[in-house]
Structures are given as C-alpha cells and as structure tokens.
N, C-alpha and C positions, 0 to 999 in steps of 0.2 A: 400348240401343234408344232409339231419337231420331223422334219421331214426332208428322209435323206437316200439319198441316191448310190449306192454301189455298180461299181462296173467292174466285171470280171472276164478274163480272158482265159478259157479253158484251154488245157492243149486238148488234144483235136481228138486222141484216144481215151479222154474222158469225157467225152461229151455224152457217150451215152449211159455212162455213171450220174453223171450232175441230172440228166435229164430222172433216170428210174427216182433218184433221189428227192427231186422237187415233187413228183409224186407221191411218194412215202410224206414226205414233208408237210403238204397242204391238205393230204389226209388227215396226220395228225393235228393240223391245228382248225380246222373243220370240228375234226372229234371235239379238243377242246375248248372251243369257243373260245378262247380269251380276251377281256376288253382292254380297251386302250388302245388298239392297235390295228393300224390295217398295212396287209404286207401283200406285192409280185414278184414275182419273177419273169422278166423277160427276155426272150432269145432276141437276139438281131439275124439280119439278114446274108451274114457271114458264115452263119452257126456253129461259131466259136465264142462269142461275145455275149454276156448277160448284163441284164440291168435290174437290178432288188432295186425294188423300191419300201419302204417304211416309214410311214408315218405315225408316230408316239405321242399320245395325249400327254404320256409324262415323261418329262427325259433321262427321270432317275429311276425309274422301274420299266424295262423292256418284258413285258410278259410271256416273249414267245423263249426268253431264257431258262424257263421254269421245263421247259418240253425237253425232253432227252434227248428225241429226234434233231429237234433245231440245233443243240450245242455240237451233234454228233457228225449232222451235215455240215455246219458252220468250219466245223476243225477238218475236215474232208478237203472240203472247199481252200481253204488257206494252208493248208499242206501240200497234198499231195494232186490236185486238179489243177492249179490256174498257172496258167506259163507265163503271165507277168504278175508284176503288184496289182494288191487290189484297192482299187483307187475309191474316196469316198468322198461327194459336194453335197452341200447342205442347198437343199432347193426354198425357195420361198414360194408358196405359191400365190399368185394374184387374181388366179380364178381356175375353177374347177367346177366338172359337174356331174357328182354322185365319185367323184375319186378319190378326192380328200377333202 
C-alpha cells in the first residue's frame, strides 16, 4: 500500500474550474472502475486549498493514468489552476477504517 497525499492551492478564479472538473473526474472513474486504487479529493475550509488523496496497491502502475480525463485534469491542475507548488507527503497509515 502506497499512499500519498497532495495539497494544492488553487487561485481563487479557478476554484470553480477545479470543482466542475472533479466531477467530470470521479464520473469517469466510477464509469471505469479501475482496481488498485482508491482516490479524494478534498476542499478545506478556505476554499482555495485541496487535499488528493491516493492510495496504490502498486506503485508502478497508477491505473487512474490510463483515463483521459485524469491526465487531462491532472495537467489543468499543474498549469494553469494552482497559485503555489504542489506539494506531495507520503502518509503511513497506522489505522484506518474502511478508508485505506
């Protein structure tokens, strides 16, 4: 289990880009079921600030890179949306329950 944390800081006039987008987004991977992989997205209470989460059964195949939408929002995301870096920690987790 591979499970890792991004946090992103949108500027503040695409917030409502990032948002339409995570819905397109978990549409399509709903559609596609893919295994290996369990993925969120989370707002904070800023509502500029997001937290992905991903956790990868295998850390050399990411299955949600196979989805058009995923690499399409991903490059979205690291372009043209986040007013600062987007930062990424590797979580361990020590307990969990039904989340990873």
């Amino acid at each position: 289990m591979s499970v890792r944390m991004f946090r992103a800081k949108i500027r503040p006039e695409k917030t409502a880009d990032m948002e339409a987008a995570g819905k397109e987004l978990f549409a399509a991977i709903e559609a596609a079921q893919p295994q290996g992989v369990r993925y969120t997205w989370c707002r904070l209470q800023d509502d500029e600030t997001y937290l992905l989460l991903v956790d990868l059964e295998d850390d050399a195949a990411n299955p949600l890179a196979a989805l058009s939408t995923f690499t399409d929002v991903m490059a979205e995301l690291k372009g043209d949306w986040i007013a600062e870096p987007l930062t990424m920690e590797q979580l361990t987790p020590i307990g969990s329950y039904r989340l990873f």
